[in-house]
C-alpha positions as CSV (number, residue, x, y, z in Angstrom):
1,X,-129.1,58.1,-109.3
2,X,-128.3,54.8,-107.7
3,X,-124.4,54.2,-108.3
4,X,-124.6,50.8,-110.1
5,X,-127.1,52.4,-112.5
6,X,-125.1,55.1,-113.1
7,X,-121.9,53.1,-114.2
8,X,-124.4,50.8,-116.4
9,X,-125.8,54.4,-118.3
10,X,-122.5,55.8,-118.9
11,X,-121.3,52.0,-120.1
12,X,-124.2,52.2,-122.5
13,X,-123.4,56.1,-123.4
14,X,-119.6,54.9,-124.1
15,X,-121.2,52.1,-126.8
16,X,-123.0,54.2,-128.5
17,X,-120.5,56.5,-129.0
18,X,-118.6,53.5,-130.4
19,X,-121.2,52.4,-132.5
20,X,-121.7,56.0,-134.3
21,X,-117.6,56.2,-134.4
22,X,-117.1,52.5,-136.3
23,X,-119.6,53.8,-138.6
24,X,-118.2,57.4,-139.2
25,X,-114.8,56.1,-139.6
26,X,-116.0,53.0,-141.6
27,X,-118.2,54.1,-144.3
28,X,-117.1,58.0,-144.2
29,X,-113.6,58.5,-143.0
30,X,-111.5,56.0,-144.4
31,X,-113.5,56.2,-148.3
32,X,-112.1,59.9,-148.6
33,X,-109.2,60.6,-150.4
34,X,-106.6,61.7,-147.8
35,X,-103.2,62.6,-148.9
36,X,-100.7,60.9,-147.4
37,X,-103.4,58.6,-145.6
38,X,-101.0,55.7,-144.3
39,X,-100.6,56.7,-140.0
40,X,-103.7,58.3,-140.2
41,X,-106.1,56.6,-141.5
42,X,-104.6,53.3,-140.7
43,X,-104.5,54.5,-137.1
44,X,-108.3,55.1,-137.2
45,X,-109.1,52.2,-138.7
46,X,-107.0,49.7,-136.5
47,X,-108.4,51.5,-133.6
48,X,-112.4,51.0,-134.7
49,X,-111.6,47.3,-135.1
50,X,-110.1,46.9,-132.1
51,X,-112.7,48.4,-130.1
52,X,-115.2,45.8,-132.1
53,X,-115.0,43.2,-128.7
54,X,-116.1,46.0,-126.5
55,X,-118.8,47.7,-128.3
56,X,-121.6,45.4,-129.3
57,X,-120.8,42.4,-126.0
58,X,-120.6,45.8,-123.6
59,X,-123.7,46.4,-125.0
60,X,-125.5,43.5,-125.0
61,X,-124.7,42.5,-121.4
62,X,-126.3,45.8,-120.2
63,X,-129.0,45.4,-122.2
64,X,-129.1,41.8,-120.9
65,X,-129.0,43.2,-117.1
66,X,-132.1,46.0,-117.6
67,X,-133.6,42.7,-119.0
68,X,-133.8,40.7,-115.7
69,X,-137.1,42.3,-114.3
70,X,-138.8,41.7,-117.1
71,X,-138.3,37.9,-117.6
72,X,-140.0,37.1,-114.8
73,X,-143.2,38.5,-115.8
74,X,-145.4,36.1,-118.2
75,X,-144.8,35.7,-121.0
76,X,-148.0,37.9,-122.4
77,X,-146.7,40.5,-120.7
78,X,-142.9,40.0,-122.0
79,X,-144.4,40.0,-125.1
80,X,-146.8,43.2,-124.9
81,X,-143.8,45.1,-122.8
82,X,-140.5,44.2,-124.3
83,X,-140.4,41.7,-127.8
84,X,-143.2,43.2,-129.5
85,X,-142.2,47.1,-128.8
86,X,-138.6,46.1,-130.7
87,X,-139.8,44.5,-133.1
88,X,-142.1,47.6,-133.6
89,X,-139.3,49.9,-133.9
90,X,-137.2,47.2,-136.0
91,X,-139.7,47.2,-139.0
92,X,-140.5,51.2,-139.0
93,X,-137.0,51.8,-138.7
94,X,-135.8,49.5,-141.6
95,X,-138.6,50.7,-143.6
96,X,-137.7,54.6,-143.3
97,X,-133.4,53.5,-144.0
98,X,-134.6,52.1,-146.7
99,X,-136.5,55.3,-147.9
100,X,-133.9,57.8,-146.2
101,X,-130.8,55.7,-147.6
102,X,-132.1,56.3,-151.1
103,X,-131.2,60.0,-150.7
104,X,-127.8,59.2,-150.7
105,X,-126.9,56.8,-153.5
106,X,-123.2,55.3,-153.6
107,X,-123.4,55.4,-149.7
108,X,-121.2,51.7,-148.6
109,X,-124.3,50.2,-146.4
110,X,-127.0,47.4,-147.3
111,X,-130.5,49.1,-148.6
112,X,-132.9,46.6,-149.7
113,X,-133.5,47.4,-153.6
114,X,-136.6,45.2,-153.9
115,X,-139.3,44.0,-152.0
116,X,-137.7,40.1,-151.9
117,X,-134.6,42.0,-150.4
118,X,-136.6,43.9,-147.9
119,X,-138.1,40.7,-147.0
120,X,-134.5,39.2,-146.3
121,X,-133.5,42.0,-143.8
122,X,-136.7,41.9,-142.3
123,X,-135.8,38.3,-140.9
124,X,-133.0,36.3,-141.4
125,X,-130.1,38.8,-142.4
126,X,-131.5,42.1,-140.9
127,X,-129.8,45.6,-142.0
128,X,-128.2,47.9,-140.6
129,X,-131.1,47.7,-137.3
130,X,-129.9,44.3,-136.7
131,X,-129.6,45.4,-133.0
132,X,-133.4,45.7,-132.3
133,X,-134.3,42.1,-134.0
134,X,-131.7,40.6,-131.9
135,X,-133.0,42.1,-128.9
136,X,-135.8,41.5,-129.3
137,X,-135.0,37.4,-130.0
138,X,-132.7,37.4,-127.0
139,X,-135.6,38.2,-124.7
140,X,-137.7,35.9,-125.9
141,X,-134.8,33.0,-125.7
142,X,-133.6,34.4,-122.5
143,X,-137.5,34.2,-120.8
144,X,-137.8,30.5,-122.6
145,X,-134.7,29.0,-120.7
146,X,-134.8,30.9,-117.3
147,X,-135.5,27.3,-115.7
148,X,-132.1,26.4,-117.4
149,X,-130.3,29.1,-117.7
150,X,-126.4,27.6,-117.5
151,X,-127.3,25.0,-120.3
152,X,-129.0,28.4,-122.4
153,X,-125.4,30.1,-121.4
154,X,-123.3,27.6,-122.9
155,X,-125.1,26.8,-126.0
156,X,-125.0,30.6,-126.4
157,X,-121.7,30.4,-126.2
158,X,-120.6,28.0,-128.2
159,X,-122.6,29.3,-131.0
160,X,-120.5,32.7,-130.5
161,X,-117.2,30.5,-130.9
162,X,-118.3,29.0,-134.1
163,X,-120.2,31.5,-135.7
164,X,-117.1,34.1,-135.3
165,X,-114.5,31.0,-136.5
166,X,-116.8,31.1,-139.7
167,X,-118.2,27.4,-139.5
168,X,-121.9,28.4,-140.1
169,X,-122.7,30.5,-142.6
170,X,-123.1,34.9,-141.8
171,X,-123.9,37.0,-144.3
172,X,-124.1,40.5,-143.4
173,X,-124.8,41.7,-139.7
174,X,-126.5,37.5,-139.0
175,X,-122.8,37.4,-138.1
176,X,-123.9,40.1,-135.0
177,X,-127.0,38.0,-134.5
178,X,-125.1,34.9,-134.1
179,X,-122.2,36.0,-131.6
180,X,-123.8,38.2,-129.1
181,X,-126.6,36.2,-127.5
182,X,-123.8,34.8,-125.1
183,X,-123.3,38.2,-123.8
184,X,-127.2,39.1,-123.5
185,X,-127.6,36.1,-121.2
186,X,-124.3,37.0,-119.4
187,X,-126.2,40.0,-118.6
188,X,-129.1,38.3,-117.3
189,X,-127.3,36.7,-114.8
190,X,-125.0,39.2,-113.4
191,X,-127.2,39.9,-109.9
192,X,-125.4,36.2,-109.1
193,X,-122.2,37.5,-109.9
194,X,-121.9,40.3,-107.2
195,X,-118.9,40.1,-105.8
196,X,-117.4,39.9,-109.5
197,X,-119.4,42.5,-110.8
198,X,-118.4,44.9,-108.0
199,X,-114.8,43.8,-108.5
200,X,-115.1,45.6,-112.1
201,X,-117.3,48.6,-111.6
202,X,-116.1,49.5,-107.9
203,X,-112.7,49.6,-109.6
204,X,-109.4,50.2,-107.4
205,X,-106.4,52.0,-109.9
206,X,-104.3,48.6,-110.1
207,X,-107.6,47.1,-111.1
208,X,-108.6,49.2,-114.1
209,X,-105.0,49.1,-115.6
210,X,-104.8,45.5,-115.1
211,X,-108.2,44.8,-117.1
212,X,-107.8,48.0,-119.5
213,X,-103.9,46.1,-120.1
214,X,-105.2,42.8,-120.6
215,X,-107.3,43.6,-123.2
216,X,-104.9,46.0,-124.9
217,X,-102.7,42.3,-125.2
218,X,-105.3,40.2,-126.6
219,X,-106.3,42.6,-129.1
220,X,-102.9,43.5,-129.9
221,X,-102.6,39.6,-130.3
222,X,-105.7,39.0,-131.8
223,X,-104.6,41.9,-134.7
224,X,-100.6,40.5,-135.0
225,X,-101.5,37.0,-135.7
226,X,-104.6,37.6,-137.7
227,X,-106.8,35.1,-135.3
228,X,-110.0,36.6,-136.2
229,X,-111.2,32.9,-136.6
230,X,-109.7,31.2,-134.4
231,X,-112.0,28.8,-132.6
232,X,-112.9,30.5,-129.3
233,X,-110.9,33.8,-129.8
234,X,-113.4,36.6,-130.2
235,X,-115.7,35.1,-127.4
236,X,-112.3,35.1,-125.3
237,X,-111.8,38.6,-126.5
238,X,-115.5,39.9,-125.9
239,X,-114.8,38.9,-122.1
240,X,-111.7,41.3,-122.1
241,X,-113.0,43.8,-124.0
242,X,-116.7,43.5,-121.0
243,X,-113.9,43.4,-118.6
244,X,-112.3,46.6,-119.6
245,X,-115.4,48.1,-120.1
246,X,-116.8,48.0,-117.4
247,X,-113.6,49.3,-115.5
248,X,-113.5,52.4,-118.1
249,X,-117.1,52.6,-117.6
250,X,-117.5,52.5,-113.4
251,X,-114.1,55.4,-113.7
252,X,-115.6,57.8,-115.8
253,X,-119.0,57.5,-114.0
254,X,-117.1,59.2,-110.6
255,X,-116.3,62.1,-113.1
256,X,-118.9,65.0,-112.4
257,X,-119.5,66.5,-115.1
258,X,-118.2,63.7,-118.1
259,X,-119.9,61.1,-116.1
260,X,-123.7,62.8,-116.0
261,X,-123.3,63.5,-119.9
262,X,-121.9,60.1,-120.6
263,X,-124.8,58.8,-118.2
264,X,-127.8,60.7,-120.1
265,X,-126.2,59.5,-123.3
266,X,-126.7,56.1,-122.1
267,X,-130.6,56.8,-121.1
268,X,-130.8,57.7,-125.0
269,X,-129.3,55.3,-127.1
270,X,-132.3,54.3,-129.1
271,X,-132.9,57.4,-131.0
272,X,-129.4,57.8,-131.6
273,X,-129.2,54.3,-132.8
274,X,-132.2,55.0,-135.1
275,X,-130.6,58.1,-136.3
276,X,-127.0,58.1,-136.9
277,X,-126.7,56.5,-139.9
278,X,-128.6,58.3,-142.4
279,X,-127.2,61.8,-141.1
280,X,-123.5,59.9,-141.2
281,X,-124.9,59.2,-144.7
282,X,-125.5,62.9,-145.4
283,X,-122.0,64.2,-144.2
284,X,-120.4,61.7,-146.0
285,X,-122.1,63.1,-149.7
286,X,-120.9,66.3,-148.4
287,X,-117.5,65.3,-147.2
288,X,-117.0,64.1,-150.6
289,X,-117.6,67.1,-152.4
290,X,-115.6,69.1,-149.8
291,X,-112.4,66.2,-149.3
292,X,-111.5,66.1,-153.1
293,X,-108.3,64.3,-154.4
294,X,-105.9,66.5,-154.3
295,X,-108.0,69.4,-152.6
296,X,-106.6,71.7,-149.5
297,X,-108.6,69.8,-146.6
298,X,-107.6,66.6,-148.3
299,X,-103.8,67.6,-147.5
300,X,-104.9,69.2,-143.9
301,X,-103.5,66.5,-141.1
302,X,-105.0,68.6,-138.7
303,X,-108.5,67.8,-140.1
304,X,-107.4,64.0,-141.0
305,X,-106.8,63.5,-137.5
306,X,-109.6,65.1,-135.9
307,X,-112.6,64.2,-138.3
308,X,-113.3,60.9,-137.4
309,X,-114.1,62.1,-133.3
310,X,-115.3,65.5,-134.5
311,X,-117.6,64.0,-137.2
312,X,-119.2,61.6,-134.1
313,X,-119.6,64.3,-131.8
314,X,-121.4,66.4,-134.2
315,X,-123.5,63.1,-135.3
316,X,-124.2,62.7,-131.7
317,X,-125.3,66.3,-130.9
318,X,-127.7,66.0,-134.3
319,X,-129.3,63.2,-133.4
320,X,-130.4,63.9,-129.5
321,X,-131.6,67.6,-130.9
322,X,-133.8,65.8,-133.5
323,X,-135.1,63.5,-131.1
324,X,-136.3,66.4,-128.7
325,X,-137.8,67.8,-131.4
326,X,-139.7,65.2,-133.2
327,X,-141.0,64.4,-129.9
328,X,-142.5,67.9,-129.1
329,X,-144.0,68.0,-132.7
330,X,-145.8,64.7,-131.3
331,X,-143.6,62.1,-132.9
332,X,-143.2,59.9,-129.8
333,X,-144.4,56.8,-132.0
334,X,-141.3,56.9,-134.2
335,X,-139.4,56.3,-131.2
336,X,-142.0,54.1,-129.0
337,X,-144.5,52.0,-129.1
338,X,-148.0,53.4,-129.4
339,X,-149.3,50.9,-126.5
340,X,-146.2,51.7,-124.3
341,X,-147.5,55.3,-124.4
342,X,-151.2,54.4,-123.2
343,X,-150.4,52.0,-120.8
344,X,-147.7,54.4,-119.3
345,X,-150.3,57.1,-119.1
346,X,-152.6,54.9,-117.1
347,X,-149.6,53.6,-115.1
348,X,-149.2,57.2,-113.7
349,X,-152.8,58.1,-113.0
350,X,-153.3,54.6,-110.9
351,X,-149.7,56.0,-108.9
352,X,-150.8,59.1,-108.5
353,X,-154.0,57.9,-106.9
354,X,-152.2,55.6,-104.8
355,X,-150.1,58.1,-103.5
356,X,-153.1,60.6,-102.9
357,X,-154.8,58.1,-101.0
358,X,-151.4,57.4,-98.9
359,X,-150.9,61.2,-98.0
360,X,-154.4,60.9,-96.1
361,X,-153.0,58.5,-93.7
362,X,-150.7,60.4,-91.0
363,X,-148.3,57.7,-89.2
364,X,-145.3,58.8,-87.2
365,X,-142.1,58.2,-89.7
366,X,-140.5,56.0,-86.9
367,X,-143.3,53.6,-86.9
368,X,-143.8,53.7,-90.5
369,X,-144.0,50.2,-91.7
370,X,-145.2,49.9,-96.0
371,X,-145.7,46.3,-96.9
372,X,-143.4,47.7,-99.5
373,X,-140.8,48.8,-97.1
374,X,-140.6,45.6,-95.5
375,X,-140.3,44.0,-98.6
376,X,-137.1,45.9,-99.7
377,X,-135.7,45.3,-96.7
378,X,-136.0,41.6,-96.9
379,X,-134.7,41.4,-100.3
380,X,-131.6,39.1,-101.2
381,X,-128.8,41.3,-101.9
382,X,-128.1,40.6,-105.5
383,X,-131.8,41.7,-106.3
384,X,-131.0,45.9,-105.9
385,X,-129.3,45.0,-109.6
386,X,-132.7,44.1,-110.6
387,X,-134.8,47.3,-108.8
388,X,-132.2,49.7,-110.4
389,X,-132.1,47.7,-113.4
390,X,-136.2,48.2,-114.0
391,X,-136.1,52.3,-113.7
392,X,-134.1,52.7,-116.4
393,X,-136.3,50.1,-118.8
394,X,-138.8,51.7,-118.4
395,X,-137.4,54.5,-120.2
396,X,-138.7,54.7,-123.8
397,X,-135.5,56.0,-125.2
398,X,-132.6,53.4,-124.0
399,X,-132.7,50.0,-125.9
């Protein structure tokens, strides 16, 4: 695997694993009745908010990067290939939460409770999905202002600063909507940024404690003075938090064995997005029953301090074992679009045709010359972001 796409997998395997531990620890760790819960669960929960200006901006940049090829295509083909596919997944998705989520009654997360609700998280305050609808409306912005993109970047951005200051109006996860399109079309133009880019995920050791520190400052200032809304604070903060991220990200990806897992995580964050929360739903009615006031694994600070990572790790394993097996039993449309699938299919059989009808042609490898060949050698530098950048879209599974 190319090196730049590795460290851009195991980035996105690193946010998902945030994502399913904020939620864990959010609407299942911290609503149990631990004895003597102050260090513990206060450690926990400082440490899931903290990690907030890494997780969804880290995200979104990536996804903003493994966007590039596709926003030069026309705009039929953007649609057929990227907007429409999310949106796909958005409405199924929200459709069986809100089915799922009924199992578990009590369970602290929005479920639409009538069809005018539905309706609401459907467009303009979307559930607990909100991550595919916003996708999905970043690509089609993003493709709309490629002719402009720096004026596109910093009304993205100012929206961010005033949406997270709380001068428009965010109800539920609009908030999410709102703040992270600056970060989408950050991503977008990253193959300009090489040298920067490079900087971060070709880390040297003074650089990742420098950008791993300066984050660690912010945040610690951004929780000590309660500057949540601040004009211009959590944007400020998101660019630490990418910073460090990305640093974090490019290290682990030189680790053998922690680095492939974190990396094939990354290639599969859609079904665990899609998954998580109703099975985090389903431990937490059991955790309930088994964590009562007063009860021995209630008074166990052994288990208080290792649920919240073991709980994720379990989530995680759950989730990528379902969506192997859903997919054998032939349930590949819960997790793709049914077109994708087709026009896939036919994708291979014209490749495999094309490369039966090169194999007949015998030219000496010296003097080999493939229009393609010469066309990859000619290519700017920055564009080998976009090439890697492609393979891994392609993949149904990663978002």
């Amino acid at each position: 695997m190319n090196e730049r796409q590795r460290w851009a997998d195991v980035a996105k395997g690193l946010c998902i694993v945030l994502v399913v531990l904020w939620h864990v620890t959010r609407k299942d760790f911290l609503l149990l009745p631990w004895a003597g819960e102050g260090p513990v669960t206060g450690g926990w929960g400082t440490l899931s908010e903290v990690l907030l200006p890494v997780r969804m901006p880290l995200f979104f940049l990536i996804s903003g990067l493994f966007a590039v090829g596709r926003l030069a295509r026309p705009w039929r083909q953007v649609w057929v290939g990227r907007v429409a596919p999310l949106l796909y997944l958005f409405v199924l998705w929200t459709l069986l939460h809100t089915l799922l989520l009924q199992l578990t009654p009590g369970f602290d997360t929005a479920v639409a409770g009538s069809p005018g609700e539905l309706l609401v998280q459907l467009t303009i305050t979307p559930g607990n999905l909100w991550y595919l609808l916003a996708l999905a409306s970043y690509v089609v912005v993003a493709r709309a202002t490629r002719r402009a993109p720096h004026w596109a970047l910093g009304v993205a951005l100012l929206l961010s600063a005033v949406a997270a200051a709380g001068w428009v109006p965010t109800p539920g996860n609009r908030y999410g909507l709102l703040t992270n399109l600056v970060w989408f079309l950050l991503g977008t133009r990253l193959p300009h940024f090489t040298r920067w880019v490079t900087r971060l995920t070709r880390p040297t050791r003074a650089t990742l404690v420098a950008a791993v520190a300066a984050f660690a400052a912010g945040a610690a200032l951004w929780q000590v003075l309660g500057a949540d809304e601040w004009l211009g604070v959590r944007p400020a903060l998101g660019a630490l938090g990418i910073a460090a991220g990305l640093t974090v990200a490019a290290t682990l990806a030189r680790v053998p064995r922690l680095g492939s897992a974190l990396a094939g995580l990354g290639r599969r964050t859609l079904p665990v997005y899609v998954l998580h929360l109703p099975l985090v739903a389903l431990v937490h009615l059991g955790s309930v029953q088994l964590v009562g006031e007063g009860s021995a694994p209630a008074r166990s600070l052994p288990l208080a301090v290792l649920y919240p990572a073991v709980v994720t790790g379990v989530v995680l394993a759950v989730c990528l074992a379902l969506h192997g097996g859903v997919r054998r039993l032939g349930g590949t449309w819960l997790f793709e679009a049914p077109w994708l699938r087709t026009a896939t299919r036919s994708s291979s059989q014209s490749q495999a045709s094309a490369s039966k009808a090169a194999r007949v042609t015998t030219v000496p490898s010296r003097t080999m010359t493939w229009s393609g060949d010469r066309a990859a050698r000619s290519r700017p530098r920055n564009e080998v972001w976009v090439t890697s950048a492609s393979a891994s879209e392609r993949s149904a599974d990663t978002m």
